[in-house]
N, C-alpha and C positions, 0 to 999 in steps of 0.2 A: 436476271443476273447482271445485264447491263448497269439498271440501276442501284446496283452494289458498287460496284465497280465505281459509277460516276460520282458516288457520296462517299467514296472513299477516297477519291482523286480530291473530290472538293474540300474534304477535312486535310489532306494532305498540304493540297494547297493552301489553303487556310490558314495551318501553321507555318507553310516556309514562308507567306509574307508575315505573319507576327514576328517569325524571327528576323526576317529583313527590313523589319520596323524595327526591331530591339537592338539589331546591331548598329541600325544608323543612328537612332538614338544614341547609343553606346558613344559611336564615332564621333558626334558631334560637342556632347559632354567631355570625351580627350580630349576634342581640336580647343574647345575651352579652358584647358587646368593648365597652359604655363600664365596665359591670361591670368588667372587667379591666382596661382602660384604666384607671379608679378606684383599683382596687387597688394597681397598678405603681407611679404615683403616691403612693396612702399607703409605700406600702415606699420607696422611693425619701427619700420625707421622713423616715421613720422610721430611714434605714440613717443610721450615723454616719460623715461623710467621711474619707476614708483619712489616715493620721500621717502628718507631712512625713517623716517618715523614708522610706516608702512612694515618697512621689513624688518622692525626692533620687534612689533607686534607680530609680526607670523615666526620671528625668530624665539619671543617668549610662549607664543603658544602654545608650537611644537617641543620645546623644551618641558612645558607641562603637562603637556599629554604623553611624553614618554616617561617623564619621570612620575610613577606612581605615589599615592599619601604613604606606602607603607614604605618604599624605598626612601623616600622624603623623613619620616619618623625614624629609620636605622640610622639616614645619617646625622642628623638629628643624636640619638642617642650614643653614637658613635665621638661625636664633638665634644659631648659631656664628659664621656670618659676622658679624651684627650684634655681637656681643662680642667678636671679633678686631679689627673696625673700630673697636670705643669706645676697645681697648687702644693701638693703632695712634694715636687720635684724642689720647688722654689723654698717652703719650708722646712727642709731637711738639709738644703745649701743655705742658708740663714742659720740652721743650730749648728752647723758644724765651723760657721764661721765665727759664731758669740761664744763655741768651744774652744776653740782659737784663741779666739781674742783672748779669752778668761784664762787658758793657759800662762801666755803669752806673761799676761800681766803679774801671773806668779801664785 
């Protein structure tokens, strides 16, 4: 029974140094992170911000990945009508103007 007892002390002990190795571990990786923290920061100031050319292309990218071909072809077709209607709108102010006129003239 004893050596129950002392293999179960030993697994015991066992794990509270693993955990007293994980925690100084632990501790030592914080005492690190404003360090790091620090650093990111200097890089970050130090890095020179990206050419507009850079962010014209991640700016047309994303504009073409949200806009889909079939949203892309509505408006598209949408324009069409709007320029059929001005044509429409333009030659019907034109005969009503040469009515006019022809009036006009007697």
């Amino acid at each position: 029974m004893s050596r129950r007892v002392t293999l179960k002390e030993d697994l015991e002990l066992d794990e509270l140094i693993q955990r007293e190795q994980e925690l100084v571990r632990l501790q030592n990786e914080y005492a690190k992170l404003p360090q790091k923290l620090a650093q990111e920061e200097r890089d970050r100031q130090n890095t020179m911000p990206p050419l507009e050319e850079i962010e014209e292309r991640k700016r047309r990218k994303n504009h073409e990945n949200t806009i889909s071909r079939g949203e892309a072809t509505n408006i598209m077709r949408d324009q069409s009508r709007s320029v059929l209607l001005l044509i429409a709108l333009l030659a019907a102010i034109g005969s009503l103007v040469w009515w006019g006129v022809k009036l006009m003239q007697g």
